[in-house]
N, C-alpha and C positions, 0 to 999 in steps of 0.2 A: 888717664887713658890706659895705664899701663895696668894699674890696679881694678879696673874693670874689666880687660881681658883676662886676667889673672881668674876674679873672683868666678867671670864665665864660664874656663876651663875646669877651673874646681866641680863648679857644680856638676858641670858633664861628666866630670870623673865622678859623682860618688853625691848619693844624696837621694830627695824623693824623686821618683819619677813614676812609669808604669810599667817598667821592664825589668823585667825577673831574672835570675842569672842564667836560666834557662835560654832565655833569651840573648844578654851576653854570649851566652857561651862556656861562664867559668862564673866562678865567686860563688858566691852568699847572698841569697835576697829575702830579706824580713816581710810579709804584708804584715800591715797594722791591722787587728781586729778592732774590738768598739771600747776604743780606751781613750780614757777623756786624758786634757791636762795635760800631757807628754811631748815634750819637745829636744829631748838628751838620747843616746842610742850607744850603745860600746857593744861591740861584738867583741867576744873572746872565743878565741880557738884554741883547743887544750888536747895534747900527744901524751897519751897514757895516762893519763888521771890527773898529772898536776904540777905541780911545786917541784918534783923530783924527776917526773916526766917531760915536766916543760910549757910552755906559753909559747907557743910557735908564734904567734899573731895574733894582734889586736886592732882594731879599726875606731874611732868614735866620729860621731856625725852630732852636728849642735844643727836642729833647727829652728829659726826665725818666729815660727809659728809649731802651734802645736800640732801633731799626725792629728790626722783623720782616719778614720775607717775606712781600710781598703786602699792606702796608703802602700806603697813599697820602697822599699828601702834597699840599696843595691851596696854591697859591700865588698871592695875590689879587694879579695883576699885568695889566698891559695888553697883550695883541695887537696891534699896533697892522695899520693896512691904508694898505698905503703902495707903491711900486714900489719902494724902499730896502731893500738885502739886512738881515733882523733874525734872529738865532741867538742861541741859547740855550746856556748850562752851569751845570752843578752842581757848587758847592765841598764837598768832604765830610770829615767827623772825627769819631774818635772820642773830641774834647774837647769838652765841652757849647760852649767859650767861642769852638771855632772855630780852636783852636790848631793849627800844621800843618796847616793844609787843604790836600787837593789838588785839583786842578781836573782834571773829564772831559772828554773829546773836544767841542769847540762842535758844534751839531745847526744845521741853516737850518731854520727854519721862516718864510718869506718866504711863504711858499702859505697860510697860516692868517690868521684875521685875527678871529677871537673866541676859539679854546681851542685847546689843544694838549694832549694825552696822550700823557705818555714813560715810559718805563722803565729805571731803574738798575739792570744788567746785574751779574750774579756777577761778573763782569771789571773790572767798574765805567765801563763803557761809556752810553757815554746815547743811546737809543732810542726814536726818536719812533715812536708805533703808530696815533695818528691826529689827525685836526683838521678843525675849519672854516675 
C-alpha cells in the first residue's frame, strides 16, 4: 500500500499529463509533436553555455508507454531570473533506461523567469512557444 501511494504521488509530481507549466505556474513543459517509438525524456538546463558555466538542473522521466502526439510533459524544474544566459534541451530515447539518447538543438530561454512551454518537433527540433 505504501508503494502505491508513493508511485501516485510521483506521478502527480512529474510525468504526462495535460498541463503545461504555464498552468503550474513555474517549470518546464515539453508537448510531444508526432514522434513515434519514444518513451525516455531528460531535460537539461544549462547557465552560460556549459561545462564551465554549469548544469543547474536536470530532470529524467521513464515512460511505461510510448508519447503520443500532443502529449505534455511537465518538468518541475527552476527558471531561474538572472542576467546569465540559461538554455534548455532535451535528451531522448526510445529505451526506457535512456540508452543512446540523443540531444536537441539548446533553446535560450534567458527572457523567462517562472515557466517556459516548448514543443518537440516531428524533426526533433525543440521549440519554445511561450513563457514568463
Amino acid at each position: 500500500m505504501k508503494r502505491f501511494l508513493l508511485l501516485l504521488t510521483l506521478l502527480m509530481l512529474v510525468g504526462c499529463g495535460k498541463q503545461t507549466a504555464e498552468q503550474h505556474g513555474e517549470g518546464i513543459s515539453i508537448e510531444i509533436g508526432d514522434i513515434e517509438g519514444m518513451n525516455y525524456l531528460e531535460l537539461m538546463t544549462y547557465v552560460n553555455g556549459g561545462p564551465f558555466g554549469g548544469t543547474i538542473d536536470f530532470e529524467k522521466i521513464n515512460n511505461e508507454e510510448y508519447y503520443e502526439l500532443g502529449d505534455i510533459i511537465w518538468f518541475n524544474v527552476q527558471v531561474i531570473q538572472s542576467n546569465n544566459r540559461q538554455e534548455i534541451e532535451v535528451l531522448y530515447s526510445d529505451h526506457r533506461g535512456g540508452r543512446n539518447a540523443i540531444a536537441t538543438n539548446r533553446v535560450d530561454i534567458s527572457s523567462a523567469n517562472k515557466w517556459v512551454n516548448a514543443r518537440l518537433t516531428s524533426e526533433f527540433e525543440l521549440d519554445v512557444l511561450d513563457f514568463e
